[in-house]
N, C-alpha and C positions, 0 to 999 in steps of 0.2 A: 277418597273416604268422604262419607257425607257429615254435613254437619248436626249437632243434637237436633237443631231447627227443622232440618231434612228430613231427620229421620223422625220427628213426633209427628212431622207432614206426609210423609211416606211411610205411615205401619201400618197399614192395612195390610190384612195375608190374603193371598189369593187363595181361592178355595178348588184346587185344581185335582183331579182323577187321581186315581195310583199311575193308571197309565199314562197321563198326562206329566209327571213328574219324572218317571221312568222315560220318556223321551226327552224331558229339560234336561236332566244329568247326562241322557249319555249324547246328546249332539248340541245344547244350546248356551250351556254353562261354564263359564270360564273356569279352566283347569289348570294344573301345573305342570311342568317338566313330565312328572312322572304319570298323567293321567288323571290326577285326584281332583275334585271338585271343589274348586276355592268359592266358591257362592250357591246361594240357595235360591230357589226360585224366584223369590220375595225380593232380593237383593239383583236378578237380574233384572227383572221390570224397575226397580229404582235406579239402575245403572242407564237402563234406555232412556227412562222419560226423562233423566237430569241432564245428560248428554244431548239428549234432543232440544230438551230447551233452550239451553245455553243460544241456539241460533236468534234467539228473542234480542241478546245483546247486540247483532249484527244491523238491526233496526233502531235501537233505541239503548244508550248503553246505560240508561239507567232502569230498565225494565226489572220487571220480576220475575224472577227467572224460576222462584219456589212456586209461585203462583201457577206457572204454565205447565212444572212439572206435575204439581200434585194434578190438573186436570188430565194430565196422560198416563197417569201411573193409575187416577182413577179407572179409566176406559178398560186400561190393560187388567189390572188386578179383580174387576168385575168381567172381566173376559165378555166384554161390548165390542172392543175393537181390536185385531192385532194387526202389526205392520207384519213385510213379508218375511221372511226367513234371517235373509242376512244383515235384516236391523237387530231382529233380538240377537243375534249374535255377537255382530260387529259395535255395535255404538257402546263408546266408551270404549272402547279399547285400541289397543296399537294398529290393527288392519283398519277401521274403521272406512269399509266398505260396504256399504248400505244398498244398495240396488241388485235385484237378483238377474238383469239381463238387460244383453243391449245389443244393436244392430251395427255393424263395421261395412265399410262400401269394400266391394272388389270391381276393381277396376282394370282396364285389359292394358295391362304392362306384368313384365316378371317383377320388377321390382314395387309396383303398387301389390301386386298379389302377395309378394313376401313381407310387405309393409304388414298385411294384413294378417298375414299368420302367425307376424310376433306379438302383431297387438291381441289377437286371439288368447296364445299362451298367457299374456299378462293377466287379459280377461279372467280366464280359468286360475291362474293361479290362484288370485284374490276371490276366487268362488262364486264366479259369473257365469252365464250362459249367454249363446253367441249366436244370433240370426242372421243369418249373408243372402240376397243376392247375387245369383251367379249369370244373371242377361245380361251383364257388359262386357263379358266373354265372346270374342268369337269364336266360332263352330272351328271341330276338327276339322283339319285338315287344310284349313285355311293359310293362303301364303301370309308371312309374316314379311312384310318390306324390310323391317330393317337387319335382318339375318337371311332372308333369303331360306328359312325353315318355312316348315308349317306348323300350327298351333294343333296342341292336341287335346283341344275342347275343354268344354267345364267341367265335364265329370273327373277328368284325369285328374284338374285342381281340386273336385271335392276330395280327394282321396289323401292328397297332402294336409288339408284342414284337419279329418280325420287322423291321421296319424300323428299330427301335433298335441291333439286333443288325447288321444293316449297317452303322452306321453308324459301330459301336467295333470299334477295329481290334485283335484280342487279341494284347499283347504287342508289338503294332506288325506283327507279318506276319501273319497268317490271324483270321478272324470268327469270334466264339465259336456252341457248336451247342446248341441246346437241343431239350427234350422236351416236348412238348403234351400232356394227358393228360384225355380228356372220360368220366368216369362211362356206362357204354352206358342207363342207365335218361332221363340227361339229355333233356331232349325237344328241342335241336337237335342230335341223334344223328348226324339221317343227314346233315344238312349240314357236321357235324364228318369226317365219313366219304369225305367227298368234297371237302374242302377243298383237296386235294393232285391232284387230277384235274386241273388247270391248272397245271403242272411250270414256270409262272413263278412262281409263287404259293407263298409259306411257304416259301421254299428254305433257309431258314435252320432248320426246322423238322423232323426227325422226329415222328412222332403214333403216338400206340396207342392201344385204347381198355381203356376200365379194364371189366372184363365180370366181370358177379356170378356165381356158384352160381345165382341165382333162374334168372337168361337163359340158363345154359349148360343146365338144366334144361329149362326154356322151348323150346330147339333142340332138343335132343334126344326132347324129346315132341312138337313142332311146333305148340306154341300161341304164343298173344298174352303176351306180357309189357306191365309198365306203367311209364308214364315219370313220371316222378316231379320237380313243380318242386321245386327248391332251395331254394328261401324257405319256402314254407308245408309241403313236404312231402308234399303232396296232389297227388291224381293227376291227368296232366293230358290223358292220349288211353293209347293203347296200339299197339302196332306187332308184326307178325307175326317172332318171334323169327327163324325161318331165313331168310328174307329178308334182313333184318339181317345176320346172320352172313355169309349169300351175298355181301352184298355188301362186306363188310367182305375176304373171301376174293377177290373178285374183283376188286379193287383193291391189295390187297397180289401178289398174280401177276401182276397191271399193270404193278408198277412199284415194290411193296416196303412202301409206307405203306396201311394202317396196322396196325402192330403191336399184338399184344394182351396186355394185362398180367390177369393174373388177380388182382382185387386184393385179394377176400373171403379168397384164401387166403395172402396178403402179409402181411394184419393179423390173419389166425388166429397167424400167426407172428410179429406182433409184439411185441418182447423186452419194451417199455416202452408198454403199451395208454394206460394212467392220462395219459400225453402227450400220447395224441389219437391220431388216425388217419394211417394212414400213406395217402396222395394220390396221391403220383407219387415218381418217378425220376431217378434221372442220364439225360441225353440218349442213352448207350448204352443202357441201361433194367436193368443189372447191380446196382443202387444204390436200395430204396426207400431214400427218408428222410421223415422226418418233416417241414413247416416250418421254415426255416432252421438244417437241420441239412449239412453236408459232407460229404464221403467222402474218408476219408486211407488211400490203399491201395497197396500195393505188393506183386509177386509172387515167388516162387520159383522158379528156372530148374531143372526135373525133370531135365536130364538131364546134368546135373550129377552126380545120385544112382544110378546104376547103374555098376558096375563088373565086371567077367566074369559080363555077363547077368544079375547082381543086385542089388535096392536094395539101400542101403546107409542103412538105416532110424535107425539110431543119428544116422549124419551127420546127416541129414533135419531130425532131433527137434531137433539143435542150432541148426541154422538157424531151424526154426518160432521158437523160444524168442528170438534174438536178433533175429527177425524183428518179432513181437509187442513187445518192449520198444523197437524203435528207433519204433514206429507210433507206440506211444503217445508217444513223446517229442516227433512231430511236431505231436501236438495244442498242445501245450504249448508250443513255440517257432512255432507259424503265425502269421501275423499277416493274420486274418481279414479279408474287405471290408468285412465292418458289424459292428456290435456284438450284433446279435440272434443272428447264425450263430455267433458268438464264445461266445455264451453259453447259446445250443442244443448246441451242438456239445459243448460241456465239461458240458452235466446230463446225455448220455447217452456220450460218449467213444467213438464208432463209430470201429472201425476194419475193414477188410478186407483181409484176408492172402489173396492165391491164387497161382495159380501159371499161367508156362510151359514150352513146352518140351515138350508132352505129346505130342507128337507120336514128339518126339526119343527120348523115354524109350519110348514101344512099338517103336518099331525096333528100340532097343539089346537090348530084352528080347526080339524077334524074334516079337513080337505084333500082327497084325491090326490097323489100328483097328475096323473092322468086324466086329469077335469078339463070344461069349460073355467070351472070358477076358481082354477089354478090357474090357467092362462091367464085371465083376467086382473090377478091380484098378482102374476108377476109384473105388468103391464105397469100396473098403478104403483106399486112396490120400486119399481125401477126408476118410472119418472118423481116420482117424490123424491129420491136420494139423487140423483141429477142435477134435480129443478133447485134441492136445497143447499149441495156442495157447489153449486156455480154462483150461487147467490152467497156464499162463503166465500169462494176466491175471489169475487166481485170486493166483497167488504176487505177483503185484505189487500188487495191492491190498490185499496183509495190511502192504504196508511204505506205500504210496503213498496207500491207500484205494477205496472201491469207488468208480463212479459216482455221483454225487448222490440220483440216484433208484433206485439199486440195490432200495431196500428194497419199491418199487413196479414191479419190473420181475417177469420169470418166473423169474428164477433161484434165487431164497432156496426157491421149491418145486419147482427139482432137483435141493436138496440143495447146491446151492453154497453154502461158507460166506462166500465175497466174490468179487467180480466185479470188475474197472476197465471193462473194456470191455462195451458193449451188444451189439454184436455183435462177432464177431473174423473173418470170413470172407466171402468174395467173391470172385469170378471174372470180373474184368475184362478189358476190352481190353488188349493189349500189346503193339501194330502197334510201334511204336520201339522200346521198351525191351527186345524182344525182340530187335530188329536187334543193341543192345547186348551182351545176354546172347550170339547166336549159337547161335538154339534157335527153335524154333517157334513161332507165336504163342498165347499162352493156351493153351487144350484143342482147337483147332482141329486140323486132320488135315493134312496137308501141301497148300500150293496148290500146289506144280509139286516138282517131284527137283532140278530145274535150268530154269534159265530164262539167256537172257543179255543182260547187263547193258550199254550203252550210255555211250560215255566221250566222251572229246576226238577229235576229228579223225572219226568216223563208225568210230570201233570200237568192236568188241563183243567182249567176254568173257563166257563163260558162268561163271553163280553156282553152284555144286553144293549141294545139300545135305549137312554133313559127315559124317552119319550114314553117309548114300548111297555117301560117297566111301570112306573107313571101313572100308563091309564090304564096297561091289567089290573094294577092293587087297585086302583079307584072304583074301578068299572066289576071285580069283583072274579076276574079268571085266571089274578095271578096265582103259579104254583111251579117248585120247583122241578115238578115232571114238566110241563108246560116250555118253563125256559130251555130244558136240554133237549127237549123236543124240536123246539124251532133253533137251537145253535147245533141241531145235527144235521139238518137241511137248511138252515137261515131263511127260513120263506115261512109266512104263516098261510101262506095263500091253501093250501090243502089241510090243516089244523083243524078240526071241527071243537076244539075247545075254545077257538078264538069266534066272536060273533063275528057273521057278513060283514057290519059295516066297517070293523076294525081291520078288518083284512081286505077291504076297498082301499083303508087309508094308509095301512102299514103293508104299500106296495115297494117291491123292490122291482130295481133297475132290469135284469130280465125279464118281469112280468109285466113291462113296461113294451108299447111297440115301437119303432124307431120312428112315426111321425109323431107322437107325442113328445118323445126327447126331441124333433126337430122343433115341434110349434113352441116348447118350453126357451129354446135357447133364444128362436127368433121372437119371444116379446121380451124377454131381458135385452136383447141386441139392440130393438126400436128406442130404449134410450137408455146407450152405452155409450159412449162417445171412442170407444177404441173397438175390441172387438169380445166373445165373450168365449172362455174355456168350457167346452163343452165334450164329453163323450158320447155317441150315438150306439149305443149296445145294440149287436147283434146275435140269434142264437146260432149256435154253430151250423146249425138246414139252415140258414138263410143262403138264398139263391143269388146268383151274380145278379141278378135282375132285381132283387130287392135293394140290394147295396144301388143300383143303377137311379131307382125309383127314388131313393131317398135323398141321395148327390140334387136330382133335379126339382124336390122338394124344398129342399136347403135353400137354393138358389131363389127358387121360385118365392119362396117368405121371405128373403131378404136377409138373411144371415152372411157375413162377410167370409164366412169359411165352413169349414165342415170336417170334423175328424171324426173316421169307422170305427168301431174294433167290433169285428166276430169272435165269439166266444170260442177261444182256444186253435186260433187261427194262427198263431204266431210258435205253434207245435208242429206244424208241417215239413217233411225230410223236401231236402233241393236235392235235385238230383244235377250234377253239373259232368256230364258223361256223353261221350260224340255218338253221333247216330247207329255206329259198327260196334260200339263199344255194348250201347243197349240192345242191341238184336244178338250179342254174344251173350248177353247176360239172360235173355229168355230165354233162349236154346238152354242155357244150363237150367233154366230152373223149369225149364221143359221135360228135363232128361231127367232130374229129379221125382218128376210127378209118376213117370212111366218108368221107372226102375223101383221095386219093393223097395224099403229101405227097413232094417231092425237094427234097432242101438246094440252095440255091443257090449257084453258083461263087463263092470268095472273091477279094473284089479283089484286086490284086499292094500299094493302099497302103489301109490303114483308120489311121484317127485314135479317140484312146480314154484312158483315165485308169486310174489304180490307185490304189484306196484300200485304206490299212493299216487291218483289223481284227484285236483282241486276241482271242484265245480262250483258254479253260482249256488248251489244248496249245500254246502260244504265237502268234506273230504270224504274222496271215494275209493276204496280198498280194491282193487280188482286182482284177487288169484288164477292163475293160471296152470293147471294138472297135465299133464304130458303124458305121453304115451312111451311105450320102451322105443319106439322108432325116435322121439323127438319130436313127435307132432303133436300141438295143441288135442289136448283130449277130453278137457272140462274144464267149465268157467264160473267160480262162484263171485258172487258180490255184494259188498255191506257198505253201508253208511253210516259211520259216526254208530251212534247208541243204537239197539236193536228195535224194532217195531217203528210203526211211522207208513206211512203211504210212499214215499218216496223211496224207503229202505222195501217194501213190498213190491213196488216194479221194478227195483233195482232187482232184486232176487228174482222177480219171475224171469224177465231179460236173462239170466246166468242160467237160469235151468233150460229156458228154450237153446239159447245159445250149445248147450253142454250134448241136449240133445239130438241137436243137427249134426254136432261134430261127431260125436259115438256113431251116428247113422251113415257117418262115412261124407257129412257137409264137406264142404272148400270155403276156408275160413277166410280167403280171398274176398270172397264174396261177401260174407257176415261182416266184415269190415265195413265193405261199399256199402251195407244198406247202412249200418248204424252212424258211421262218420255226416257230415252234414244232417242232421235231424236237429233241428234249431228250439232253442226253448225261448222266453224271457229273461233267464236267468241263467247270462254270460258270464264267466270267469276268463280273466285275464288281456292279452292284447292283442291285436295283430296275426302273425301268422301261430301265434301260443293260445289263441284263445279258443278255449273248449266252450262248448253250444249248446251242450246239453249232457244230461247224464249219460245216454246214450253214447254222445258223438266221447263222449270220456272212454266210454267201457271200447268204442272203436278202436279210438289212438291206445289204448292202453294193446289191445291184440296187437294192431299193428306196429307197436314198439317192440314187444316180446317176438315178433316173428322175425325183427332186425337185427333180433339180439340171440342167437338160439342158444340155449343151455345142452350142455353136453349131459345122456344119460347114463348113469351106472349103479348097476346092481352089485350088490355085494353080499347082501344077505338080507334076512327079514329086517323093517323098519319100525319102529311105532310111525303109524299113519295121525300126522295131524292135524285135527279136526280146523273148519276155520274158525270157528269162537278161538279156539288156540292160537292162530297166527295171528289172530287180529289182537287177542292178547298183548302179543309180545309187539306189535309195533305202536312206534309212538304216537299215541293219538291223544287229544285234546281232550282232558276227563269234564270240562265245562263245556262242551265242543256239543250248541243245541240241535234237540231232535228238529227234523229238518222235514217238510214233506214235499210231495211234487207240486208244483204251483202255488210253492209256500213260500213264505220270507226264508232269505236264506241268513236268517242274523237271529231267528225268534223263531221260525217254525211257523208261525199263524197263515191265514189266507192273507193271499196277495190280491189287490182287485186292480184292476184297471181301468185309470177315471183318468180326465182332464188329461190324456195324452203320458199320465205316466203310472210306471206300475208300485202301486201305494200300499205298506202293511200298517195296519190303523191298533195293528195292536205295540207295535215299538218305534214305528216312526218312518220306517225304512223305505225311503225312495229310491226309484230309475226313472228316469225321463229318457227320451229316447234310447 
């Protein structure tokens, strides 16, 4: 409980969206036994920033601890600064688990690798995410000396990680995400490369591969490079670099994995070499760390900081500076999942300061994102919050002290006379906390102007972007035909009510080409001291060769990594079927072409069942009508409440289906193609997890064919309609309209940024 003093120092209200509020209550606010909300927004920002301060004690035990709070509850409550996810959550309370990811070594023992799987679980539990290197693995097949086995490589172990990670529930609602990371000289390369070509497989899992100077050299002159075992160090084949690469490209266009981290030029930049090597990543891939080291990072809402068309650089500085002192504070009050990350974490004091909102602040400035003079002002933008958070840890380390290993790190030969922190900078994901702020995500470019948003009872509101709204009233072409106009496409780019120049400025991510999102990342990257979250949008015609073009662009600006996503690439059917198997399957749908086929009349009574399937877009009813022989004879299907996109391909899906089978189909077949057809939006686990609405309506046929119902006529029936059986089964009457490539928690569009897939109208994340 705070005291009267606290609280006449902490009453400012924050001024936060509906939607803004509606994601506090339902993921950020401390609740009871039974769900209900014991605080209010106002009360969570006073709970963080009094918690946070308290580490002022740990310095000085007569400090002022109301002093340091009201400076961070300022930040927070004017939505300038928020920390990452699991500080507003945790701080102040029992878990008091502040960092949202960390890096664990695997090392080639069974028992170091199970070391590592527990400490994973613990990870996850407390609501972490999990980066591994897996190059200290040797290759299948490898003799093992002390069993006289062979080792059966590193992917076999990703698939344990994975199954762990199912298994703990993070937080109690969603699965923690983690990051796979295989050295590309590794000699099970290409099998690591291809490990996610089975979209049942590793879903818990993002992958990039860690790719040298020697290889990207190798590509680009198109010779052999060498792989190189682990153990001995000695070489053990060689493999034709661009092939490699080809196919590394031709798999991320696929379908997005795997991502490429450059990591010779990670550890050129590593602050604290003498440590050891920097290996992998945060699951976003924004984050190397060293071994059981975390990321305690929070960002800056940009656009906050412009006022009649100009930053307001002074404010800026202030915020960096109380920005930096609350981070570190967080090191200090986390209460780490083990003790080795406790004590990594504290010999180098990593933190990462970045920002969103970037979007918001080139509108306001009435700047392109797709500019030179965006490039440029992200440049200067970048090294200004650098230049002024390192001269921040500088000052706190002359009262607090440097890092442990300060004197072993890069900094004493740039002239720094003390350091606290190893790094101070980062550009992470900020799908929620952005919701929070009321600003753009990270340095991302706008996903829609207006999109609209999905409530109670099958209405819809359109969300505007307030920038957007802003300067139509100012500018004199706001109207509400205007807004539903641009939240039924989200683009004003073809609008002839919006002027040229406004539709130059209120560009979205699509209309964006994928070297501009490269050149945007690599001048934030030029002075980032980690690495920077970024999304490269592609449109769905983009060619392997474009994906290939931009890999080598990436590389080429200096960017430590690089993650694709083609627009609706991650919707592509696998097919995982032997060679006899596919040459039997053309023959049939060969014999199909060249035999007439007519549906046949349906009876006035069929008899038939419906089984309830869960999907990532909620609950799918799928009926099934028989024939007097007992053979599948039609297939209808609903979603939840009637109407919606998703309940509209759901139903087309049942009519085609219905009319292969009437035409005399082999529902053999209609299985095969629908089972494996992968969405975004996974429901459930392991060998139970359905892939899609599709791969649902599959397994549901293929259950009913395991299960055959006996038919019998007795007399006339009433025939019942399916609004009728769906009547009568129990469905969830709050249970939201849902659409294809929608939230499946709220229905609105889902986007895909920063490596994860983000709904900006309730909150709702997937990372990997």
């Amino acid at each position: 409980m705070l005291t009267k003093e606290a609280e006449k120092v902490l009453s400012k209200e924050p001024k936060l969206s509906a939607n803004a509020v509606t994601v506090l209550k339902k993921r950020y606010l401390k609740k009871d036994d039974k769900g209900n909300n014991l605080e209010n927004p106002k009360n969570m920002f006073q709970r963080v920033a009094m918690n946070i301060a308290e580490a002022e004690t740990k310095f000085d035990p007569k400090a002022d601890v109301l002093k340091a709070a009201s400076k961070f509850y300022e930040e927070m409550v004017e939505l300038r600064f928020l920390p990452n996810s699991p500080t507003l959550m945790n701080a102040g309370r029992e878990l008091q688990q502040l960092s949202a990811c960390f890096v664990l070594p695997v090392d080639d023992s069974l028992g170091d690798i199970f070391e590592s799987v527990k400490n994973t679980a613990l990870i996850h539990k407390s609501g972490g995410g999990t980066g591994f290197s897996f190059s200290r693995l040797r290759p299948k097949d490898d003799v093992v000396k002390t069993t006289k086995g062979v080792s059966s490589g590193p992917v076999s172990f990703m698939t344990v990680f994975d199954a762990a990670t199912e298994t703990i529930k993070q937080g109690g609602t969603r699965r923690g995400a983690n990051m796979g990371i295989l050295r590309v000289d590794h000699p099970d390369i290409l099998d690591f490369i291809n490990a996610k070509q089975d979209k049942t497989k590793l879903t818990n899992f993002n992958i990039s591969v860690a790719v040298t100077e020697e290889f990207m050299k190798a590509v680009e002159e198109e010779r052999d490079y060498d792989l190189i075992h682990p153990k001995t160090k000695k070489k053990t084949g060689s493999l034709k670099a661009k092939e490699v690469f080809d196919k590394m490209v031709e798999l991320a266009w696929d379908g997005g994995d795997p991502g490429i981290v450059f990591i010779d030029r990670i550890n050129k930049e590593n602050p604290t070499p003498k440590e050891g090597e920097i290996e992998s990543t945060n699951p976003c891939g924004e984050q190397p760390l060293l071994p059981y080291e975390s990321c305690n990072l929070g960002s800056i809402n940009l656009s906050r900081f412009v006022t009649s068309k100009k930053v307001q650089w002074k404010e800026l500085e202030n915020t960096i500076e109380t920005a930096v002192h609350f981070l570190d504070n967080v090191i200090e009050m986390n209460n780490y999942p083990i003790e080795e990350i406790a004590e990594q974490t504290k010999r180098t004091r990593k933190i990462g300061l970045g920002v969103m909102g970037w979007a918001d602040m080139l509108a306001a400035l009435e700047i392109p994102y797709n500019s030179d003079e965006a490039i440029e002002l992200a440049e200067k933008m970048m090294k200004f919050i650098q230049d002024k958070a390192r001269e921040k840890s500088c000052e706190l380390a002359k009262v607090r002290g440097s890092f442990p290993v300060y004197e072993d790190s890069i900094y004493p030969d740039m002239g720094f006379e003390a350091m606290r922190n190893a790094t101070v900078t980062t550009i992470a994901p900020t799908g929620t906390i952005s919701i929070i702020g009321g600003c753009s995500s990270g340095i991302e470019p706008y996903f829609a102007i207006a999109f609209y948003r999905f409530v109670m009872d099958n209405n819809k509101l359109p969300e505007v972007c307030p920038v957007f709204r802003e300067t139509a009233k100012r500018e004199g072409f706001l109207t509400e035909e205007l807004i539903e106009k641009v939240a039924d496409c989200g683009t004003v780019h073809d609008i002839d009510a919006v002027p040229s120049k406004w539709r130059d400025v209120f560009v979205t991510s699509h209309e964006i080409s994928p070297n501009w999102h490269i050149k945007m990342q690599a001048a934030f990257q030029k002075y980032t001291d980690n690495a920077v979250s970024k999304t490269v949008n592609f449109a769905n015609s983009a060619t392997i060769e474009d994906v290939r073009s931009s890999y080598l662009f990436a590389y080429n600006m200096g960017c430590k990594g690089t993650t694709i996503y083609r627009d609706g690439s991650r919707t592509g059917q696998v097919l995982n079927v032997g060679t006899k198997e596919k040459e039997k399957e053309k023959e049939q749908e060969k014999v199909y072409v060249e035999v007439e086929r007519k549906p046949r009349p349906r009876p006035s009574v069929l008899v038939g069942r419906t089984i309830e399937m869960m999907t990532g877009c909620g609950k799918l009813y799928v009926t099934i009508n028989y024939d007097e022989s007992g053979e599948p004879f039609e297939v209808f299907t609903s979603m939840g409440k009637a109407g919606g996109c998703a309940q509209s391909q759901c139903e087309a899906m049942g009519r085609l289906i219905s009319l292969d089978l009437r035409s005399g189909g082999d529902v053999d077949l209609i299985i095969k193609q629908l089972k494996g057809i992968s969405c975004h939006m996974k429901y459930g686990f392991g060998q139970n997890v359905v892939l899609s609405c599709s791969d649902a309506v599959g397994k549901a046929l293929e259950s009913a064919l395991a299960d055959p119902i006996e038919i019998t006529v007795t007399g006339k029936r009433e025939q019942l309609s399916v609004d009728k059986l769906l009547e009568s089964a129990d469905m969830d009457a709050d249970e939201p309209l849902v659409r294809n490539g929608a939230c499946p928690e709220c229905g609105s569009p889902i986007e895909h940024v920063e490596g994860c897939d983000i709904c900006y109208s309730c909150g709702y994340s997937h990372c990997s």
